[in-house]
N, C-alpha and C positions, 0 to 999 in steps of 0.2 A: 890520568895517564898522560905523560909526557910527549912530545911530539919524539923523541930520540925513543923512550922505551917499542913509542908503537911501532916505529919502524925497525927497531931492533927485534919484534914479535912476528914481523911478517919472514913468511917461508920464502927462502928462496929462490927456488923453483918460479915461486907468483912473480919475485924483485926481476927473475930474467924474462920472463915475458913483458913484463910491463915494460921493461928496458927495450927489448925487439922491438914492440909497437910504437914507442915513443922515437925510436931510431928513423923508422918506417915513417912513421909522421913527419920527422925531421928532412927525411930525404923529399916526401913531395912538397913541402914547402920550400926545399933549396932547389927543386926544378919547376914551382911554381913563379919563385922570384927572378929567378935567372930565365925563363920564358917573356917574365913581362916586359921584358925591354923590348927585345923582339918583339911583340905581338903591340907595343907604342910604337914601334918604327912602324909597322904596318897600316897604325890610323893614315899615317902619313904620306902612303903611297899613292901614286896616279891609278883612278878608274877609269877602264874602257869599257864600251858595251860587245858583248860575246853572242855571237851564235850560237842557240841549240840543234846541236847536231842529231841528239842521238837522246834520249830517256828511255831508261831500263826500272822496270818496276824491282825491288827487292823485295820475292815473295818466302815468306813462312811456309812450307809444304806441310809441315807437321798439325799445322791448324787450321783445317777445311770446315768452314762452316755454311752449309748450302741455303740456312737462313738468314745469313746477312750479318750475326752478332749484333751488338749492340753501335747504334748511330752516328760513334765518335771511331769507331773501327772500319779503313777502307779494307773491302776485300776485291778482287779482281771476278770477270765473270764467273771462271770455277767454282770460287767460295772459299780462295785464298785466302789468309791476310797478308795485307801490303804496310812490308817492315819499313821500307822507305821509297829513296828513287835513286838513282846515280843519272847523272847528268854529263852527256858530254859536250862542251862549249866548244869554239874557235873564236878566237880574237887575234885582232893586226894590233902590233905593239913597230912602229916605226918601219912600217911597209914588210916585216915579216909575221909569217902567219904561224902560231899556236894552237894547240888541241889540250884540252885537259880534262879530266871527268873529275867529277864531283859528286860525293853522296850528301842527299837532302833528306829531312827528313817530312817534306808538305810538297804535293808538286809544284815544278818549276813554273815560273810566269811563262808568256808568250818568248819575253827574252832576260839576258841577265847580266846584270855589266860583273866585272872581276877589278881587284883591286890587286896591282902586280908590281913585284922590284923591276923598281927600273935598271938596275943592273946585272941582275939575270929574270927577263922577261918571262922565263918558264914557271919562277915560282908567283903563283897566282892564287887568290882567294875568289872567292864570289862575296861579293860587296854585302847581299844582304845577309851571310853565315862569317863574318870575319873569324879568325880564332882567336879563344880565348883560355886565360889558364884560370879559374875558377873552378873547373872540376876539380881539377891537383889540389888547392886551396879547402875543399870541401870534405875531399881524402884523406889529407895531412889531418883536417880538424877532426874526422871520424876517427883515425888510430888515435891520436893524441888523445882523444876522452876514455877511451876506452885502455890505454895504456893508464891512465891515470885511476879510472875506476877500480881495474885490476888490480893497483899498486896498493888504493888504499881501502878495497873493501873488505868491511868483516871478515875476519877467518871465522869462519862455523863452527868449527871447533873449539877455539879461544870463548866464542860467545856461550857453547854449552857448556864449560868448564868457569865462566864466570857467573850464571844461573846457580849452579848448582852448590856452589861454596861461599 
């Protein structure tokens, strides 16, 4: 069978879904690439060192466990588990002073420097979480296979109609 007959065999139906997904793929990889400039002007910003202000546990209420779980699971005295942290910093960028929170997902050191535009001082990273687009990257490649799998897997039907005859 030809490459033209089999795609002339596939339904429909299946060509517009695999078409969504591979769209879908297409969009996070055009807001994966259009991120990376951004997040390279970032390597390239000035670090300061930040005050912790304030650390707020982010707890799971739905998953109380009063034995502890297992040893890679922090839970809080209740029997919580603890989904992350959120972290609130203060840093001086040019003798004015900043506040920003952050969610972590390990708790925070004693302290944390931030890596911030130097032309608007508010937008600020924590040095050691920079942002990265990798996950878009990762997203785009998961619809993309599976638009593709879609596109060209077996019809089930075609296969028991070619057994049979």
């Amino acid at each position: 069978m030809t490459f033209k007959e089999r795609i002339g065999n596939i339904p429909k139906n299946r060509i517009i879904a695999a078409l969504v997904l591979i769209l879908i793929a297409v969009f996070f990889l055009t807001i994966s690439i259009s991120c990376q400039a951004h997040f390279k002007a970032v390597e390239e910003y000035p670090k300061t060192d930040a005050e912790i202000t304030q650390v707020f546990e982010q707890i799971d209420y739905n998953d109380k466990n009063i034995l502890g779980g297992s040893s890679f699971e922090k839970r809080n005295d209740q029997g919580y588990l603890i989904t992350g942290y959120t972290v609130h910093v203060k840093y001086v960028v040019d003798g004015q002073t900043y506040s920003r929170a952050f969610d972590m997902s390990s708790p925070p050191g004693e302290s944390e420097a931030v890596i911030y535009n130097p032309q608007k001082p508010r937008e600020a990273y924590l040095a050691s979480d920079p942002p990265t687009s990798a996950d878009y990257y990762i997203i785009a490649a998961i619809f993309g296979v599976i638009g593709v799998v879609v596109l060209f897997l077996g019809d089930p039907e075609t296969k028991r109609k070619n057994s049979k005859g």
